[in-house]
C-alpha positions as a Markdown table, in Angstrom:
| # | Residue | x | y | z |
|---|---|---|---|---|
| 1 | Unk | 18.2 | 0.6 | -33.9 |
| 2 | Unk | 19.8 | -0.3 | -30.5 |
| 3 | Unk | 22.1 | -2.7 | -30.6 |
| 4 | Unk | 21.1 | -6.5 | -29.7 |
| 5 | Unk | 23.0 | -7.0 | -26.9 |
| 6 | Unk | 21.3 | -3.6 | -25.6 |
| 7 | Unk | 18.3 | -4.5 | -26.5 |
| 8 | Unk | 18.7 | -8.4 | -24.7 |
| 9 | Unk | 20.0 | -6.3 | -21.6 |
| 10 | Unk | 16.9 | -4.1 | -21.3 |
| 11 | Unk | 14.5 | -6.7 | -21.7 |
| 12 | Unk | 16.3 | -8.7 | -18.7 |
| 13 | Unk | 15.3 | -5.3 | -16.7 |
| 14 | Unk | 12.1 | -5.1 | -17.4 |
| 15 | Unk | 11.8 | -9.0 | -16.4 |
| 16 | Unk | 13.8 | -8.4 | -13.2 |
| 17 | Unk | 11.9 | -5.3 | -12.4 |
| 18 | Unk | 8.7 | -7.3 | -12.9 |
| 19 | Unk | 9.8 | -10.4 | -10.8 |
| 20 | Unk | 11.3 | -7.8 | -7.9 |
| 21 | Unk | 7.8 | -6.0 | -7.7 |
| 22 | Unk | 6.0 | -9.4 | -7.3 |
| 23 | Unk | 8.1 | -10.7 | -4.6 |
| 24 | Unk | 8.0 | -7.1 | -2.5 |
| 25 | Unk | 5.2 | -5.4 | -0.9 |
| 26 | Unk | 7.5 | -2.2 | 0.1 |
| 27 | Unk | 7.1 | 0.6 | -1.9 |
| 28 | Unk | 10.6 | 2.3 | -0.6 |
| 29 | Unk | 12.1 | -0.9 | -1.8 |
| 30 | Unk | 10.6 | -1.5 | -5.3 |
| 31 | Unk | 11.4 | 2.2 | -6.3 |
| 32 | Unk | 15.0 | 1.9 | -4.9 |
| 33 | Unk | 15.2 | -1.6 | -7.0 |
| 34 | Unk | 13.5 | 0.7 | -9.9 |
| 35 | Unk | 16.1 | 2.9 | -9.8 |
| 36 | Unk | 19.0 | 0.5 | -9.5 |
| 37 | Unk | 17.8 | -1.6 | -12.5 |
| 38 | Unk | 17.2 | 1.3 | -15.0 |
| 39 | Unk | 20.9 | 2.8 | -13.8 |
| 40 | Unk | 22.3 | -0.6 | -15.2 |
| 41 | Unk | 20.1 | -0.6 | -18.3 |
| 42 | Unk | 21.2 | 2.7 | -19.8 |
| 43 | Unk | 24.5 | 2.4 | -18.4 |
| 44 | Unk | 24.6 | 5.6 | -16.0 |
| 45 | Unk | 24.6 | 3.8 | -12.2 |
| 46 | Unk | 22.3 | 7.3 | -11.7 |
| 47 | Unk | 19.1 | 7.4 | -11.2 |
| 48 | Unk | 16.2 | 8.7 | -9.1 |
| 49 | Unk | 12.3 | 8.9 | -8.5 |
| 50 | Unk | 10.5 | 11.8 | -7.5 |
| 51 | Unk | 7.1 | 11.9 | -6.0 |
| 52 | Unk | 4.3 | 15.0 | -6.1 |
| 53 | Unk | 3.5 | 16.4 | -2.7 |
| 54 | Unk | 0.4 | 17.9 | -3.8 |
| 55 | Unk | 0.0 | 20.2 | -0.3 |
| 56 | Unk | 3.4 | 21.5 | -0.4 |
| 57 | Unk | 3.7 | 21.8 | -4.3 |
| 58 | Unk | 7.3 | 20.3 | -3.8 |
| 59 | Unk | 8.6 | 17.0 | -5.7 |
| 60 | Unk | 10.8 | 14.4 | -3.0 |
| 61 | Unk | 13.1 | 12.6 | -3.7 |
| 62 | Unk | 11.3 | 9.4 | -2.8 |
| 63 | Unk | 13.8 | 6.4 | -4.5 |
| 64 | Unk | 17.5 | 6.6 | -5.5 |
| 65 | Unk | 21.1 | 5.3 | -6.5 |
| 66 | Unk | 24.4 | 6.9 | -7.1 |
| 67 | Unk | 23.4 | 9.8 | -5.0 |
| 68 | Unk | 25.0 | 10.8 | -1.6 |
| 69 | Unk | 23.8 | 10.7 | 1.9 |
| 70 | Unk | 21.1 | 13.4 | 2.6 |
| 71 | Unk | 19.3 | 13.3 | -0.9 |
| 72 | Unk | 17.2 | 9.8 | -1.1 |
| 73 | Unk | 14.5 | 10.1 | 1.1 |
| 74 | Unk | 15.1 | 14.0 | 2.6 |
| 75 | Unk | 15.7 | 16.3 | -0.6 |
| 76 | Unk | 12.8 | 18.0 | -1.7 |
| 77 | Unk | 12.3 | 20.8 | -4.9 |
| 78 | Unk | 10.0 | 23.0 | -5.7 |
| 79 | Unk | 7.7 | 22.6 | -8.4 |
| 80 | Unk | 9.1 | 25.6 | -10.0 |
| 81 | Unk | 7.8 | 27.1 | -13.2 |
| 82 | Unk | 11.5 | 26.7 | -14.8 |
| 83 | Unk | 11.7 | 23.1 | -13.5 |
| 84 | Unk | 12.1 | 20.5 | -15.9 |
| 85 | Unk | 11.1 | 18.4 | -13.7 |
| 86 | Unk | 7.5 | 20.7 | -13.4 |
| 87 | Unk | 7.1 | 20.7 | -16.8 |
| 88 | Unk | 7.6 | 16.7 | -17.8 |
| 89 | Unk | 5.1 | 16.6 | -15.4 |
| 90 | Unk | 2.8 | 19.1 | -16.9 |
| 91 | Unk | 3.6 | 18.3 | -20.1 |
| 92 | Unk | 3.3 | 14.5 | -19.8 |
| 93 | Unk | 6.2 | 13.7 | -21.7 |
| 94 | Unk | 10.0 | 13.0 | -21.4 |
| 95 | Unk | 12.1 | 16.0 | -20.9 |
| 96 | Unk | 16.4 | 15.6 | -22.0 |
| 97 | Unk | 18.8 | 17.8 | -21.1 |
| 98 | Unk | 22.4 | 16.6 | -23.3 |
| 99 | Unk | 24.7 | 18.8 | -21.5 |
| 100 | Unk | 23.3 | 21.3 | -18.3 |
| 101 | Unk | 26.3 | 24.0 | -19.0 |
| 102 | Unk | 24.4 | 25.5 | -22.3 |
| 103 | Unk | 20.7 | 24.6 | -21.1 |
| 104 | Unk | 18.9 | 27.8 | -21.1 |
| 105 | Unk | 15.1 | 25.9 | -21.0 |
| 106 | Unk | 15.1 | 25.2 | -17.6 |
| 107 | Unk | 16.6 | 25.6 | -13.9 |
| 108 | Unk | 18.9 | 22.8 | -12.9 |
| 109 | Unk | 18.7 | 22.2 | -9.0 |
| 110 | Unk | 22.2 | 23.1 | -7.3 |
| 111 | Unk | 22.3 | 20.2 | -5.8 |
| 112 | Unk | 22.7 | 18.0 | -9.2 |
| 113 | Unk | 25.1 | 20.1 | -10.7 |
| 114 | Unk | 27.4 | 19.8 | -7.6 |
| 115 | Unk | 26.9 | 16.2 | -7.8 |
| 116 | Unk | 28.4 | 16.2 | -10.9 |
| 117 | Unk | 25.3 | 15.5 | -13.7 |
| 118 | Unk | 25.8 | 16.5 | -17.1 |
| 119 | Unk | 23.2 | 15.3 | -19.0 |
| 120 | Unk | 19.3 | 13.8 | -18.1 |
| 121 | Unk | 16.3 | 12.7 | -19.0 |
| 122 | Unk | 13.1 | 13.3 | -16.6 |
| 123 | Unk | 10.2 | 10.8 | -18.0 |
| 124 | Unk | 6.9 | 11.3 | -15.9 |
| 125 | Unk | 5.3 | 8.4 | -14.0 |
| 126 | Unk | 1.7 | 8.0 | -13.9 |
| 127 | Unk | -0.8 | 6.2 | -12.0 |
| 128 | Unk | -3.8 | 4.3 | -13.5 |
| 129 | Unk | -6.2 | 7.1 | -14.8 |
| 130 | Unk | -3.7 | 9.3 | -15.6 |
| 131 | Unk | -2.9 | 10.4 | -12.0 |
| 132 | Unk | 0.8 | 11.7 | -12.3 |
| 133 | Unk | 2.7 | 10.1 | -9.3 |
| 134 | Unk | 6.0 | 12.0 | -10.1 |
| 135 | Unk | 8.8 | 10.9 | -12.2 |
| 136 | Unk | 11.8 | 9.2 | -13.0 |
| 137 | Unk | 14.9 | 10.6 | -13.3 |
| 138 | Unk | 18.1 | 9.0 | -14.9 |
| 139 | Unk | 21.6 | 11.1 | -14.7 |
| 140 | Unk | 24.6 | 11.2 | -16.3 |
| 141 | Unk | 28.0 | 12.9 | -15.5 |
| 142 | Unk | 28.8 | 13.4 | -19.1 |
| 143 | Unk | 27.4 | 14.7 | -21.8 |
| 144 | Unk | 25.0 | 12.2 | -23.0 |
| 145 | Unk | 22.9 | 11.8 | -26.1 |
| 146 | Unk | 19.6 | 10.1 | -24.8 |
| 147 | Unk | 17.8 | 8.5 | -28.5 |
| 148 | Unk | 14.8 | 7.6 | -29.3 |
| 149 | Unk | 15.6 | 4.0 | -28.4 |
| 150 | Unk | 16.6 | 5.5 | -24.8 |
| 151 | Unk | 13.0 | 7.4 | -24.4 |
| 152 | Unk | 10.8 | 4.2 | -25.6 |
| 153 | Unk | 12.8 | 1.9 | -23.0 |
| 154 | Unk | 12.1 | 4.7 | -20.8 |
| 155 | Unk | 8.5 | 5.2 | -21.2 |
| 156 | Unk | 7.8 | 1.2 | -21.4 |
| 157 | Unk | 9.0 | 1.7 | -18.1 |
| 158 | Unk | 7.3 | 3.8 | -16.5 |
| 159 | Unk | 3.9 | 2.7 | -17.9 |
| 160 | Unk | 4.9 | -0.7 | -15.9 |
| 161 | Unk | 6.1 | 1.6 | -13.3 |
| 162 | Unk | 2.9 | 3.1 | -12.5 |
| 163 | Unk | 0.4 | -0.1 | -11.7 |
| 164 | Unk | 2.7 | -1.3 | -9.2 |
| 165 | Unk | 3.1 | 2.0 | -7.7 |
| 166 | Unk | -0.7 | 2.2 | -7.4 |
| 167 | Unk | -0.9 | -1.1 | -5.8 |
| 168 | Unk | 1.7 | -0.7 | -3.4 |
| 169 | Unk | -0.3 | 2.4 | -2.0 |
| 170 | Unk | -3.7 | 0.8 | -2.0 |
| 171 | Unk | -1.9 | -2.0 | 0.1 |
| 172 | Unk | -0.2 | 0.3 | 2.1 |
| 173 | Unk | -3.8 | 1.7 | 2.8 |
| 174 | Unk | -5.6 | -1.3 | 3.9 |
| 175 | Unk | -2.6 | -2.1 | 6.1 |
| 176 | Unk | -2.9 | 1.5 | 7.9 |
| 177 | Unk | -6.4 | 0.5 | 8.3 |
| 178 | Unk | -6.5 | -2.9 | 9.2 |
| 179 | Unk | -3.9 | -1.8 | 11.6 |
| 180 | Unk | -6.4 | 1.4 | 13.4 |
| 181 | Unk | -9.1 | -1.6 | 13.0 |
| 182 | Unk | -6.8 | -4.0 | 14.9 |
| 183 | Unk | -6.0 | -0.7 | 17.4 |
| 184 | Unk | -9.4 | -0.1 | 18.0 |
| 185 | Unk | -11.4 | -3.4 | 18.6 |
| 186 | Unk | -8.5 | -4.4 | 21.5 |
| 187 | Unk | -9.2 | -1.3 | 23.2 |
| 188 | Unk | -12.7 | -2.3 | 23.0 |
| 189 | Unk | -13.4 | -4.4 | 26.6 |
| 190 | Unk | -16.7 | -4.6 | 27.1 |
| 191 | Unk | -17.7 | -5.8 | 23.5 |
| 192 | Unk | -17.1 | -9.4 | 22.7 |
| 193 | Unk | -15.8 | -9.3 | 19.3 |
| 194 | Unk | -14.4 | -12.8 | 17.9 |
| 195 | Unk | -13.6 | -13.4 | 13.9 |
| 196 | Unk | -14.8 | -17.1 | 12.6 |
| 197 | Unk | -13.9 | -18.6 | 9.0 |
| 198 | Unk | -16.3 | -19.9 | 6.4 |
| 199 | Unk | -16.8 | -23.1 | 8.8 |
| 200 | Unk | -18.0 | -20.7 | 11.6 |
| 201 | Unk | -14.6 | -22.0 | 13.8 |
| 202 | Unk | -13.4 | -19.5 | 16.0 |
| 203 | Unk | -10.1 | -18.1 | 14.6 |
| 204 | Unk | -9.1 | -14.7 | 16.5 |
| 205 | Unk | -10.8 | -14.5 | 20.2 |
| 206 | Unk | -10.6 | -10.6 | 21.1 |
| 207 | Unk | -9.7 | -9.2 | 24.7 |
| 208 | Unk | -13.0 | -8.1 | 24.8 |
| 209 | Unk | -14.4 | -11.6 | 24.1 |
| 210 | Unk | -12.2 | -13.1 | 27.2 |
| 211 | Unk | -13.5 | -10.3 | 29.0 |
| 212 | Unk | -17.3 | -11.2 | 28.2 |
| 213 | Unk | -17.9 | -14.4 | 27.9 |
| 214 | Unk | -14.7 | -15.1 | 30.2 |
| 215 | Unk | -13.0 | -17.8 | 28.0 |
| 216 | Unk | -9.1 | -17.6 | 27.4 |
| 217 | Unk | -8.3 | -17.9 | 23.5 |
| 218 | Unk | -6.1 | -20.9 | 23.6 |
| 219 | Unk | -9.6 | -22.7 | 24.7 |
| 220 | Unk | -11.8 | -21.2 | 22.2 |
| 221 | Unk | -10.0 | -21.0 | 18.9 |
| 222 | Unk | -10.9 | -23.6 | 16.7 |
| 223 | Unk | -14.1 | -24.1 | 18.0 |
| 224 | Unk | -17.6 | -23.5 | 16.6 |
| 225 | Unk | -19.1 | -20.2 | 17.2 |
| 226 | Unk | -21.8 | -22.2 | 19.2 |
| 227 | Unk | -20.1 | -22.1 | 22.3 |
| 228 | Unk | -21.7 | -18.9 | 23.1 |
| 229 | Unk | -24.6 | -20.1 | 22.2 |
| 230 | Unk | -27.1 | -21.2 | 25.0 |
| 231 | Unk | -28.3 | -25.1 | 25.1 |
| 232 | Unk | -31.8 | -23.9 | 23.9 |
| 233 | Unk | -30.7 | -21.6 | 21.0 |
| 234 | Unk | -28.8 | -24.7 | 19.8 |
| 235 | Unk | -31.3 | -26.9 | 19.6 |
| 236 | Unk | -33.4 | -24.3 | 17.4 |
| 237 | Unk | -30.5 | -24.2 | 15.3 |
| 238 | Unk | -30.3 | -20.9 | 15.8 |
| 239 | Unk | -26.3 | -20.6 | 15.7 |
| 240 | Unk | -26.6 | -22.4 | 11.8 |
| 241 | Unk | -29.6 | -19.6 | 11.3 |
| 242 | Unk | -27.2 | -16.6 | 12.6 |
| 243 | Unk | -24.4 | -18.2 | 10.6 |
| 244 | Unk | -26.5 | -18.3 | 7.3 |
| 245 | Unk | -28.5 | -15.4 | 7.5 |
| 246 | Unk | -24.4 | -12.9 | 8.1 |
| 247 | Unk | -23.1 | -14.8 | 5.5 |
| 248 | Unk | -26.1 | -14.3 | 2.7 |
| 249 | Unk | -27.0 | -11.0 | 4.2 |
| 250 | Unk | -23.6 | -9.4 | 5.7 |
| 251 | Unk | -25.4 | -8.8 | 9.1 |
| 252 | Unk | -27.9 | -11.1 | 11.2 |
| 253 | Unk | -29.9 | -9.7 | 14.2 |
| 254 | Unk | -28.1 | -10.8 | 17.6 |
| 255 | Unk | -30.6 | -10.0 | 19.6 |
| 256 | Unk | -30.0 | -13.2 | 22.5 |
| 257 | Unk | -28.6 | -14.1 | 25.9 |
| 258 | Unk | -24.8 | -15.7 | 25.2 |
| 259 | Unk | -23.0 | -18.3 | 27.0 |
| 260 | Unk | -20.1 | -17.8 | 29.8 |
| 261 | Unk | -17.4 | -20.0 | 30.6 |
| 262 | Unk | -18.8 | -20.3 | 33.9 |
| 263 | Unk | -22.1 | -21.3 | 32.8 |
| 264 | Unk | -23.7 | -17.6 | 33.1 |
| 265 | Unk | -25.6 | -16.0 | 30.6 |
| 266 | Unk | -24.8 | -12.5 | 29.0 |
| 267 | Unk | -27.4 | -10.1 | 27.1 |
| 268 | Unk | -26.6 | -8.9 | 24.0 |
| 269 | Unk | -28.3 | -6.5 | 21.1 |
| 270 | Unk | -26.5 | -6.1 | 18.2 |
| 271 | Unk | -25.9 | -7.6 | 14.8 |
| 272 | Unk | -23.8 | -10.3 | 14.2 |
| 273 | Unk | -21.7 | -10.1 | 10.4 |
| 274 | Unk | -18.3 | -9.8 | 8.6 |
| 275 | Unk | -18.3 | -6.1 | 9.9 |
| 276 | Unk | -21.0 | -6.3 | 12.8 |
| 277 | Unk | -21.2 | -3.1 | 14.6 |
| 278 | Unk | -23.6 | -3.4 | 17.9 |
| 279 | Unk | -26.3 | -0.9 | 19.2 |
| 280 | Unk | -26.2 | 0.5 | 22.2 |
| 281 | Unk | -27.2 | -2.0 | 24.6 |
| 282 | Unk | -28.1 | -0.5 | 28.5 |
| 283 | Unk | -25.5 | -0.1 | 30.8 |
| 284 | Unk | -26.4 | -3.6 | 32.7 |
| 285 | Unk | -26.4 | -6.0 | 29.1 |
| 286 | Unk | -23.0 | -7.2 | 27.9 |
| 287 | Unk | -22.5 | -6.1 | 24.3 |
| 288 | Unk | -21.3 | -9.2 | 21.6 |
| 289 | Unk | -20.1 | -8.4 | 18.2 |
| 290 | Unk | -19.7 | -11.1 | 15.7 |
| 291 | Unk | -17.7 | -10.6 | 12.9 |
């Protein structure tokens, strides 16, 4: 059994790990934080993360502390078949290496033993469903006898590990996307595309809404959608109907002259929703997207 003070250490780890993971949305910086904290808990200030690159069949060195300049975030290793970093990955399990001058398992990258390591343990990280994301890594530059009590901190870990890895990516993702999104609709000058909240208030007015229905956003934001709405579609309550209809439906037809700023009236066909995309309209009809 560990000792208690050991034991009250790694516990405060896995609570600071868990607070640092909630209060970041980086990946780079949770994994360096990873690394840092599980370096402190088994007492080696050594540790690293290594992430598949499925395409090249090479393991990065994604996360890292204790190592020099020109490994964290460059070094990459082949996912050799005498790796033991290949085969905890394989394997599924933790793989410990006490002292690397009588290992005879396994190849030990040049670049460890000129930093000085010893002794390891590799201990696979996996995302949920059993996706293997890569794994963790924790040196030491003397001979070290990693225990049971070692491995179960270490896997506890790791299966924490793992979730928040996942998340991070999946956020990551959307932000790529909502960035392209964001890219794409600017670009986009002869389609009036606004966003409205739950209230149907104006809250983002696109360039290619100024550009259609020739209102700056500083006079539109915060108002009802109904502005573009012509006096006689507002008195059939046909904004509340278009309104409605996207939010129970995700799309409404927008098939309708829209109001300008200078009291002209645009053509549009399209659908109006959260993710509206309009038909092709002829050459001589505005085109209005509501999302």
């Amino acid at each position: 059994m560990p000792h208690p003070e050991t034991m009250m250490k790694r516990q405060r780890v896995l609570g600071d790990f868990g607070e640092a993971a909630l209060r970041s949305q980086d990946l780079d910086e949770v994994l360096d934080e990873a690394c840092r904290l599980v370096g402190e808990a088994l007492g080696t200030g050594r540790a690293k993360i290594l992430e598949i690159l499925e395409t090249e069949r090479q393991l990065l060195v994604r996360a890292g502390v204790g190592w020099e300049t020109g490994v964290v975030g460059r070094l990459r290793l082949p996912m050799a078949e005498h790796s033991s970093e290949t085969f905890a990955i394989d394997e599924g399990r933790p793989v410990i290496s006490q002292d690397v001058a009588t290992e005879d398992r396994f190849d030990i990258p040049s670049f460890m033993k000129e930093a000085g390591v010893v002794s390891f343990v590799n201990v696979p990280i996996f995302l949920p469903g059993e996706r293997p994301f890569g794994l963790l890594q924790v040196d030491a530059t003397e001979p070290r006898h990693f225990g049971a009590d070692d491995i179960e901190f270490l896997r506890t870990y790791t299966a924490i590990l793992g979730p928040v890895i996942d998340r991070l990516l999946i956020a990551r993702t959307l932000r790529s996307t909502e960035e392209r999104f964001r890219l794409t609709v600017e670009q986009a000058l002869d389609y009036g595309i606004f966003l409205t909240d739950p209230q149907d208030r104006i809250t983002d007015w696109l360039p290619g809404a100024r550009a259609v229905y020739g209102w700056a956003a500083e006079e539109v934001i915060g108002q009802p959608s109904a502005i573009v709405f012509t006096p006689e579609d507002r008195q059939e309550n046909r904004d509340r109907w278009e309104t409605e209809t996207a939010c129970r439906e995700g799309v409404a037809p927008n098939i309708r002259w829209h109001l300008r700023k200078d009291g002209g009236g645009s053509s549009s066909r399209g659908p109006r929703g959260r993710c509206a995309i309009p038909t092709a309209p002829s050459s001589a009809s505005s085109r209005s997207v509501r999302t």
